[in-house]
Structures are given as structure tokens and as C-alpha cells.
matplotlib code that plots the C-alpha trace (Angstrom):
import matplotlib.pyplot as plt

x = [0.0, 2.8, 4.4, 1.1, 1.2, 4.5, 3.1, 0.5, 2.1, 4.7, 4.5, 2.7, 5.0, 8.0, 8.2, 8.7, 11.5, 12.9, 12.5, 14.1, 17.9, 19.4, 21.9, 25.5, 27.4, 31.2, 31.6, 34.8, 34.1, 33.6, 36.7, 39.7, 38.0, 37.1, 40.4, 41.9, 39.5, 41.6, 44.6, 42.6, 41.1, 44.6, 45.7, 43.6, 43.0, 46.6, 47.9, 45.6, 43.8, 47.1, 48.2, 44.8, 44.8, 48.1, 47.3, 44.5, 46.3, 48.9, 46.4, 45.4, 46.4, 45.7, 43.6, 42.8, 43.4, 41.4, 42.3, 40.8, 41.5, 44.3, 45.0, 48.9, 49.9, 52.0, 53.7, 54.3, 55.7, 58.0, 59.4, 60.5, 61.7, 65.5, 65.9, 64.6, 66.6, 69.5, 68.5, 68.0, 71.6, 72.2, 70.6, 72.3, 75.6, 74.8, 73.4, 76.8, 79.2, 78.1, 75.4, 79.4, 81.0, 79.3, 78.5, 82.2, 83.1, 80.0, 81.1, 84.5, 83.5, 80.9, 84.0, 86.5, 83.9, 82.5, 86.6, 87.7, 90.9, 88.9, 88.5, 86.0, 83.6, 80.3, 82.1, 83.1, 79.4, 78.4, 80.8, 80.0, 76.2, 75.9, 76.0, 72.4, 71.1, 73.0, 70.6, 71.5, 71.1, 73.6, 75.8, 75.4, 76.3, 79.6, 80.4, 79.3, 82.1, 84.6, 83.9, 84.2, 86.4, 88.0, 88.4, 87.4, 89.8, 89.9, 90.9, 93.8, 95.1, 95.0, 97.2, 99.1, 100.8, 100.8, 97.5, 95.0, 91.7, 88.8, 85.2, 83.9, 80.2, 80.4, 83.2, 82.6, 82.0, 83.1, 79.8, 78.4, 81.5, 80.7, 77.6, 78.6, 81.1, 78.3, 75.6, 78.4, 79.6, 75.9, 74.5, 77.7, 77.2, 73.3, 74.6, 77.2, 74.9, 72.7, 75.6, 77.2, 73.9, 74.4, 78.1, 76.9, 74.7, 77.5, 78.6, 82.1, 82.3, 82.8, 85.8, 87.4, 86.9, 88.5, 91.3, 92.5, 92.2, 95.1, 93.0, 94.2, 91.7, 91.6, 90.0, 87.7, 86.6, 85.7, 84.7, 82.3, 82.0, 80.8, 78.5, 77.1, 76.2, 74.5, 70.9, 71.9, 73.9, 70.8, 69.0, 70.8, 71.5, 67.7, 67.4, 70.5, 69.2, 65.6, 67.5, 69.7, 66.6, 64.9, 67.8, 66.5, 67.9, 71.5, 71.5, 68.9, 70.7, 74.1, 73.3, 69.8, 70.2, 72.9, 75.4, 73.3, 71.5, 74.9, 73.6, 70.0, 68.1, 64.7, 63.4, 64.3, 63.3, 59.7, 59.8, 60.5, 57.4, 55.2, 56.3, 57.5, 55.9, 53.1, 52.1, 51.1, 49.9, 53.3, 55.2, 52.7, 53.6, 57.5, 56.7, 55.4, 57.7, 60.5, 58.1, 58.3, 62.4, 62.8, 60.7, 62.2, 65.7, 64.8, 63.4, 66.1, 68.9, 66.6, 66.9, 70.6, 71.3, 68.5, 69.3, 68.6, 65.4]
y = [0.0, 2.6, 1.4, 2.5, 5.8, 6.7, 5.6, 7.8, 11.1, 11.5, 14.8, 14.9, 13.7, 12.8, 9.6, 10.6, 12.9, 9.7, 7.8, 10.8, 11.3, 14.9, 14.1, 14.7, 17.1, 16.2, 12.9, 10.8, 10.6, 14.1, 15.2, 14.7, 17.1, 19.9, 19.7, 19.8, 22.2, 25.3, 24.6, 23.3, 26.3, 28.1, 26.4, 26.4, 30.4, 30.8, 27.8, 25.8, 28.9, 31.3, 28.4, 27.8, 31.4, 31.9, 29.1, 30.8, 33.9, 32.7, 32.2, 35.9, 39.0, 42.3, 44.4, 48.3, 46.9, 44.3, 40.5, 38.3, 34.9, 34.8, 31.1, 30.2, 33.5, 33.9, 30.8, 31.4, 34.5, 33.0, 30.5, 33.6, 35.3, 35.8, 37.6, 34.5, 31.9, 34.6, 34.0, 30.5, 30.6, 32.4, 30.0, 26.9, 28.2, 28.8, 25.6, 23.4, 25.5, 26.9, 23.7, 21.1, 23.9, 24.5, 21.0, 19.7, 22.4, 21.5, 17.5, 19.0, 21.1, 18.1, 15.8, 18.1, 19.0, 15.2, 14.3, 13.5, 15.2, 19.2, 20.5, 23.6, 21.6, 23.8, 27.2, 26.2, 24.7, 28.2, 30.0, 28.3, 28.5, 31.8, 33.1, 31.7, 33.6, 37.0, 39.6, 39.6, 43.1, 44.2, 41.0, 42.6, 46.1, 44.6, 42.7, 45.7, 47.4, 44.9, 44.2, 47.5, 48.3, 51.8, 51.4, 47.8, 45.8, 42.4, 45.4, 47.0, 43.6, 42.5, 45.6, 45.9, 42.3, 43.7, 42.9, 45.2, 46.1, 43.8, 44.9, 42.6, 44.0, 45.7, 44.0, 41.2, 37.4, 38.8, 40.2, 36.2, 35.1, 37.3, 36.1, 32.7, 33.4, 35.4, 32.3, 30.0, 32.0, 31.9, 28.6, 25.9, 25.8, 25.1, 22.2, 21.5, 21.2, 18.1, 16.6, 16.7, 15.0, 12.1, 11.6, 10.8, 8.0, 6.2, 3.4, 4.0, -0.4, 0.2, 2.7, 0.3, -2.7, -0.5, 0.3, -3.5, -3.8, -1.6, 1.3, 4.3, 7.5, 9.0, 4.9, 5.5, 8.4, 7.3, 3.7, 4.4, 7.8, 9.2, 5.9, 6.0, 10.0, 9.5, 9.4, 13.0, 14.2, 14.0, 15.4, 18.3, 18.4, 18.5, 21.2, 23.3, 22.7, 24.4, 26.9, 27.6, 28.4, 30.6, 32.7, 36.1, 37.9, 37.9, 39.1, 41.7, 43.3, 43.0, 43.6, 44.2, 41.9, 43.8, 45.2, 44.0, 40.9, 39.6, 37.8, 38.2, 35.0, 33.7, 34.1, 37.9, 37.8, 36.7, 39.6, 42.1, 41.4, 41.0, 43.6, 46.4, 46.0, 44.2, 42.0, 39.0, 36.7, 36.7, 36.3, 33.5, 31.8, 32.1, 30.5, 27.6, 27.1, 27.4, 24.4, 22.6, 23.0, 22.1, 19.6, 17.6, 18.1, 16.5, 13.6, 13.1, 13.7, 10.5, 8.5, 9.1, 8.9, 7.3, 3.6, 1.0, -1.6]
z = [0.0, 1.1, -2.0, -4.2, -2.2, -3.4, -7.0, -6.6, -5.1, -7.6, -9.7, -13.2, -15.9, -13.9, -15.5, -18.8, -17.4, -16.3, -19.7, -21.4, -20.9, -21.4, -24.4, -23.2, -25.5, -24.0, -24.0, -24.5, -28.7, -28.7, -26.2, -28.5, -31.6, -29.0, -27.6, -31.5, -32.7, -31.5, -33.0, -36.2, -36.6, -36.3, -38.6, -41.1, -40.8, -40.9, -42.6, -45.2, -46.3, -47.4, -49.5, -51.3, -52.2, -53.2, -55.6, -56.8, -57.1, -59.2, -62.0, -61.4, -63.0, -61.9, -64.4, -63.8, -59.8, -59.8, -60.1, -62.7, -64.0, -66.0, -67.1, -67.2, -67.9, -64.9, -65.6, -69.4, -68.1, -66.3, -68.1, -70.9, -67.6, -67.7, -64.4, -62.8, -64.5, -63.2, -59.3, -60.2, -61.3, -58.5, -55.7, -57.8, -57.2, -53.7, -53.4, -55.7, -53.7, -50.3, -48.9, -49.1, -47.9, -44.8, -44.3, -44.3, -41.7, -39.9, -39.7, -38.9, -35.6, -34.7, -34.6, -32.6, -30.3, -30.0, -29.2, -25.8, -25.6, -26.2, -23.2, -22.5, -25.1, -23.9, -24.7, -28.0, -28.5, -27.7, -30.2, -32.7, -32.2, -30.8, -35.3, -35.4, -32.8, -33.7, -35.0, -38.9, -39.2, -36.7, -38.2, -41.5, -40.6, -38.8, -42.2, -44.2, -42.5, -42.3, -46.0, -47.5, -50.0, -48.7, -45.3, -44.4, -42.1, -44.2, -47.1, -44.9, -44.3, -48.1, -49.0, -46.1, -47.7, -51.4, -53.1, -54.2, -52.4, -53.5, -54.1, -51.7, -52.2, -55.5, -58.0, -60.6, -58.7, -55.1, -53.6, -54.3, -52.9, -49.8, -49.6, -49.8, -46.8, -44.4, -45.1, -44.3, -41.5, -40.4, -40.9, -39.7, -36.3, -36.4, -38.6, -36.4, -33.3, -35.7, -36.9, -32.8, -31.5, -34.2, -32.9, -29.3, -31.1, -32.2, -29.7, -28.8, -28.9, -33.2, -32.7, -29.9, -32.5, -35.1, -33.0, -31.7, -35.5, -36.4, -38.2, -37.9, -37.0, -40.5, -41.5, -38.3, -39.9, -43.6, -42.4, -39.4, -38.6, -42.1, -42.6, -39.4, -39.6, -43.0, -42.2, -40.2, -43.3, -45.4, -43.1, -43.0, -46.7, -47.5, -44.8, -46.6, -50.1, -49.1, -46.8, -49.9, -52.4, -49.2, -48.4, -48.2, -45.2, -46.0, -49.7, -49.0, -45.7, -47.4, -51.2, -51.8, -54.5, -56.5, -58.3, -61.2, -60.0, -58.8, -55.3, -56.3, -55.1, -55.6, -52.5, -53.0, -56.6, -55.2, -52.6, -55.0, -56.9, -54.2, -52.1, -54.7, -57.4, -55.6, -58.4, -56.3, -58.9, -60.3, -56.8, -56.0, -59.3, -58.6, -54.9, -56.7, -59.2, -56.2, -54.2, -57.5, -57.5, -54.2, -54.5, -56.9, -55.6, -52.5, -54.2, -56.0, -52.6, -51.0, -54.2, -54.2, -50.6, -49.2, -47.7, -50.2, -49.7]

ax = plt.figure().add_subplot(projection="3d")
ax.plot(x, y, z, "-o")
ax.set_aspect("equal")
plt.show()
């Protein structure tokens, strides 16, 4: 009967409060997209959308200030283009000469640093580092003034010997030469740092083995070192061969490009379009092109390089 009672005095409709279950929005499915959904959202705001409208844009010309569809003009126009073939050149040369440059003296600091008989090993690590986080600009006004051709110090001490002052920034091959050295200069010891934390990978047991052997530390060097660091040396050589095509910073501080497209790049090539003459469609169809480059350059490093199946 009390039972009944209880029936009985419940409020009007309660039991189809109780049949119907309020729908959970967070639930463990959902959890892992809200938590994404920021950074997704970033992303694609920031990320996913530039690049689908640069694509767009680089079938775009602009008419009377407008944009408007333009086919492959852009890219026709490029292909007749001879001051792009001439940063092309330009990054090429960089790229043949300055990316083995840099890299040998790279594997060269890694090993001295990575030997047991340096001493002060974290102060070196630090000196040779410490170019990366220098600002550029204040690094290029120093070189600027080291480099220049009156009354630059490098200068004083070419004709204090008997030479003749070079035009470091201004004469014939030099001011890619300098450019060469600065980007060098700037880039080895970030290199040298990667190539220094493959070292300490290597187990010391291969270089004892080597040594009850009778080979010498030149063999050690050839015969497990450089095999052993290979999957880090492409690593690094991909990484030089796109820094190489997006080099921007040091020829534009230094030269602005010049004397006469001398150490202009593409990277600056595509700035100067976009941001002087602001013809975007054009700059966005150099940007693809350089993806393109790079692209297949890298495919070809792993083919050559890359461990065999």
C-alpha cells in the first residue's frame, strides 16, 4: 500500500523525465575534436587557407586593380623570364658550392667538439652556435664594415701584404663570394649542433673494434663515422638545399640583390614582386615554381642517398 502511495504522489510527468535522458554534448568521442578544434582552426585560418589562395592567385592578374583569372599567364611568363633563370643561377651556385661547404666544416666542428681530448667543449658549442642567434642586421652592418672596400679591415690587411683592395660587395663574382662566406659563417654551427647529437649516437664499442684492429683515425673516420652519420647528413642536406633556395635575409641586408642581380636570389626575386611592385599573382607563381624546384631536388637527394630496400 505505502508502496502504491508513493506511485500515486509523484508529480505529473516525472516519468517521462525519467525515460528521457538529457543528451551529453562532451563525451569521451567528442573530447579529442574539441580539444583539436583550436589549434585546427589556427591552422587552417593561418595555414591551409594562405596556401589555397596563393594558388589561386597565381592564376590571377591584376587588371585596372582588380584580379581576374588569368590562365597560365603567370607561368608562361616566367618560363621567358631571364631575371629569374639569373637568381636560379644564382641560388644553384649557392646551393653546388656553399650547402658542401658549410657542411664539411660542420662534420669537422661536430667531430672536434665530440673528441675526448677538447676541453671547455660547452664554450666552443656556444661560439659556434651563438651566429644563429646574432641579429642579422647588426651581423650585416659589422660585415658591411669589415667588407668595405675603402676602409674595411679584411681590405687593410690584403694591401698591407701587397694585393689590391677587392670589391667585396660591388666588384665582378666577389659580392656572391661574400655572400657565400656570411651564409656559411651563419649557418655551420646550427649544422654542427645536428651533426654533434648524431656523434653521441654512435657506440664508442665500433671505434674500440676499429682500434684492436690496427686502423688508424683517418680509416675511423671514412669507415664508421661518415656511414654512421648518413641518415643526419641528409638530413641536414635537404634542410641546406631548401635553406639555400629561401635565403633572403643575407643578400637583401648586405646587397639588396645587387650590383646588377649579382647575389639576387629567388626568394628575393619573389619579394621584389610582391612587395615592390606588388604584383602578387606573379610572386605567387614564382613561390610555386620554387616548391616545385625544391621539391624535386629532395626527391632526388633520398633516391641518391637514401638507404637502399
Amino acid at each position: 500500500m505505502q508502496y502504491s502511495l508513493a506511485e500515486n504522489n509523484e508529480p505529473e510527468g516525472s516519468g517521462q523525465v525519467k525515460g528521457k535522458q538529457k543528451k551529453k554534448f562532451v563525451t569521451a568521442k567528442t573530447m579529442p575534436y574539441l580539444l583539436l578544434a583550436p589549434i585546427l582552426i589556427l591552422f587552417s585560418i593561418f595555414y591551409v587557407y594562405p596556401i589555397i589562395y596563393s594558388v589561386l592567385l597565381s592564376f590571377q592578374t591584376r587588371v585596372r586593380g582588380e584580379y581576374v583569372f588569368a590562365g597560365l599567364k603567370n607561368y608562361s611568363r616566367l618560363i621567358e623570364d631571364p631575371i629569374f633563370y639569373k637568381a636560379l643561377g644564382n641560388s644553384m651556385i649557392i646551393l653546388v658550392i656553399q650547402v658542401p661547404l658549410m657542411l664539411t666544416l660542420a662534420v669537422l666542428m661536430a667531430v672536434a667538439l665530440n673528441s675526448s681530448f677538447l676541453k671547455l667543449k660547452g664554450l666552443f658549442r656556444i661560439g659556434f652556435f651563438s651566429p644563429v642567434l646574432t641579429s642579422l642586421v647588426a651581423a650585416s652592418v659589422i660585415f658591411m664594415l669589415l667588407l668595405n672596400k675603402d676602409y674595411g679591415l679584411f681590405n687593410y690587411v690584403i694591401t698591407s701584404i701587397g694585393f689590391q683592395p677587392i670589391g667585396w660587395l660591388s666588384d665582378g663574382y666577389w659580392p656572391l663570394v661574400t655572400l657565400i662566406i656570411v651564409t656559411t659563417w651563419r649557418w655551420a654551427g646550427y649544422n654542427m649542433v645536428i651533426l654533434l647529437a648524431g656523434l653521441q649516437n654512435i657506440s664508442n664499442d665500433l671505434y674500440e673494434a676499429a682500434s684492436i684492429d690496427g686502423a688508424s683515425k683517418v680509416k675511423q673516420f671514412f669507415y664508421i663515422t661518415l656511414p654512421q652519420l648518413k641518415p643526419v647528413l641528409l638530413v641536414t642536406f635537404i634542410m641546406s638545399t631548401i635553406g639555400s633556395f629561401q635565403l633572403f635575409d643575407e643578400p637583401y641586408t648586405l646587397t639588396g640583390g645587387g650590383p646588377n642581380n649579382r647575389t639576387l636570389t629567388l626568394t628575393l626575386y619573389l619579394y621584389q614582386h610582391g612587395f615592390t611592385y606588388f604584383d602578387f599573382g606573379y610572386a605567387s607563381a614564382i613561390t610555386y615554381a620554387v616548391v616545385l624546384i625544391v621539391a624535386i631536388l629532395s626527391i632526388v637527394q633520398f633516391k641518391l642517398a637514401g638507404e637502399k630496400e
